[in-house]
N, C-alpha and C positions, 0 to 999 in steps of 0.2 A: 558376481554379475555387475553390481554398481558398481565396482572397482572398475572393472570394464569398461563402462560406458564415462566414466568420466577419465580414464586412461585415453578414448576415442574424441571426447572434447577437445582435451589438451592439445592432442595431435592436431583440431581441426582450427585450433585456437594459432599453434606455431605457424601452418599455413596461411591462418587469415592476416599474421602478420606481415607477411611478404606483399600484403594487396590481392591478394587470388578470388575472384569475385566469385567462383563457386565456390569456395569454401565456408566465406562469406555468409552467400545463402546458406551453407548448409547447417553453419552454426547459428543461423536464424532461426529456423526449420526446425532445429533441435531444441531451440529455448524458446520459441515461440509459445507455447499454450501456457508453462511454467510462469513466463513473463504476465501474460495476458490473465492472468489468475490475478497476480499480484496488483496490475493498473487495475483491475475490475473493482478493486474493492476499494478503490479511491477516485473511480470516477463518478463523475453522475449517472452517464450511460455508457454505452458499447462505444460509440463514438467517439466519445472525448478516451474511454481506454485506449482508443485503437492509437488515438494523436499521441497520446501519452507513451504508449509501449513503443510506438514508432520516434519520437523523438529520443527515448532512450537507448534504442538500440543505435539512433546515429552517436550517441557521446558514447556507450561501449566500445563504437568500431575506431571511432577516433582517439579513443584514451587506450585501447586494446596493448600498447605498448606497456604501459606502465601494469596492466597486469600480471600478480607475484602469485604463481600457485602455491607456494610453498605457506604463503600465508593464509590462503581460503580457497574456496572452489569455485568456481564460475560463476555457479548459481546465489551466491551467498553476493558476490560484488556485483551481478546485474541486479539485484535485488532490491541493494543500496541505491542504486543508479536509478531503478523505477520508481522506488519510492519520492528521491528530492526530485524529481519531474514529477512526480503527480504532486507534491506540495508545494513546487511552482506555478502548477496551474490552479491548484487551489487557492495561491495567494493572490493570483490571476482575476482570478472569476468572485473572491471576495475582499472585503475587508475586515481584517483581524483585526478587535478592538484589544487597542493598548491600557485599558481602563483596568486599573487593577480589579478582580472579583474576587468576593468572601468565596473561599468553601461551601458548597450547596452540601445538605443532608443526601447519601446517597439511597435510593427509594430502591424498596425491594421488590424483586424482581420472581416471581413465583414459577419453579421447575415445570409445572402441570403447561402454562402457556406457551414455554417454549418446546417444550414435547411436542406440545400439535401443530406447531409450524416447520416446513421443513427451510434447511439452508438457502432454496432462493427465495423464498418469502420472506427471512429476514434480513440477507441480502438487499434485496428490493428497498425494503423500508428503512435501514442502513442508509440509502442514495438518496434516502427522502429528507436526513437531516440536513439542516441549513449547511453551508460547506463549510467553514470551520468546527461546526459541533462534530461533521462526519470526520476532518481529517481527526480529531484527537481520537475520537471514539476508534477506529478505523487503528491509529499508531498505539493507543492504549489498548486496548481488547485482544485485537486480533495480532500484530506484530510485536507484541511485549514491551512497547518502548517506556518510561519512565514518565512520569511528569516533568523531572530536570530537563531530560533529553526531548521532551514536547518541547519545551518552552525553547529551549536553544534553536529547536527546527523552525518552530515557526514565530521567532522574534517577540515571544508573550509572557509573561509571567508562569511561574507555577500554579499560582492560585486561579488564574484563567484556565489554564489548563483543564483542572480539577471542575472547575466549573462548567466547562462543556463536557467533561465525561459524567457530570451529575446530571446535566440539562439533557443528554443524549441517550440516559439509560431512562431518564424520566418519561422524555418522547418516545422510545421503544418499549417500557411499557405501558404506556396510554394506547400507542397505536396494536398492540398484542393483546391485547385487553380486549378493544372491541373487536380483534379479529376474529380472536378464539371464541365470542358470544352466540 
């Protein structure tokens, strides 16, 4: 079945290369929600995902040449693609300090509080971190990236890095704390 449907990508992909505007849409249509998962979790709100998902799907249609299926699948390079637009707008909307930072102690974080909150509750309060604490939390946590590969993304040290994933779990349990009360 997934064979399938990404055998029907492919196909919708070789059309969109020729400029075919329904096809276009229809590989919009098809990546749409996929996509809009991904912006979600790096914007602030619906809003700024919506700019974010929409400006990446224009550098999809216009790089769509250079995509190599033989090397990943669709969804793996729009993926990349949503992600450095949402850390553009991230860089956007703040300013990452180049100040080097010690390693923070990482605070623990107790299973019983996150039990009783469901996914968009913590979601929520995820959007609440200041915008650099949420992108690393956000590329650390949830997308697997590295500390190296934070820092490369977003022009910072390692030790900065580390240090809004300590300041980020610290605020997400402070704020889980008094939810769960």
């Amino acid at each position: 079945m997934e064979e399938h449907l990404e055998q029907d990508l492919n196909n919708i992909i070789i059309v969109c290369r020729s400029g075919d505007r329904k096809a276009q849409e229809q590989l919009f249509r098809q990546l749409y929600a996929f996509g809009m998962a991904i912006a979600m979790r790096y914007a602030a709100d619906e809003q700024e995902a919506g700019d974010i998902l929409g400006q990446s799907f224009v550098k999809m249609f216009r790089s769509l040449h250079t995509f190599d299926g033989s090397k990943g699948n669709i969804h793996g390079w729009l993926k990349r693609i949503i992600i450095n637009e949402a850390l553009d707008h991230i860089k956007q909307r703040s300013r990452f300090s180049h100040l080097e930072l010690d390693t923070a102690e990482e605070p623990f974080v107790q299973n019983t509080v996150m039990e009783k909150n469901d996914a968009a509750e913590i979601l929520q309060l995820i959007r609440q971190l200041p915008p650099a604490t949420h992108a690393v939390f956000v590329l650390y946590a949830i997308d697997g990236y590295t500390h190296r590969e934070i820092a490369t993304h977003l022009n910072i040290s390692e030790g900065t890095s580390k240090w809004h994933l300590s300041e980020a779990r610290k605020i997400l349990q402070q704020k889980l704390t008094v939810i769960s009360k």
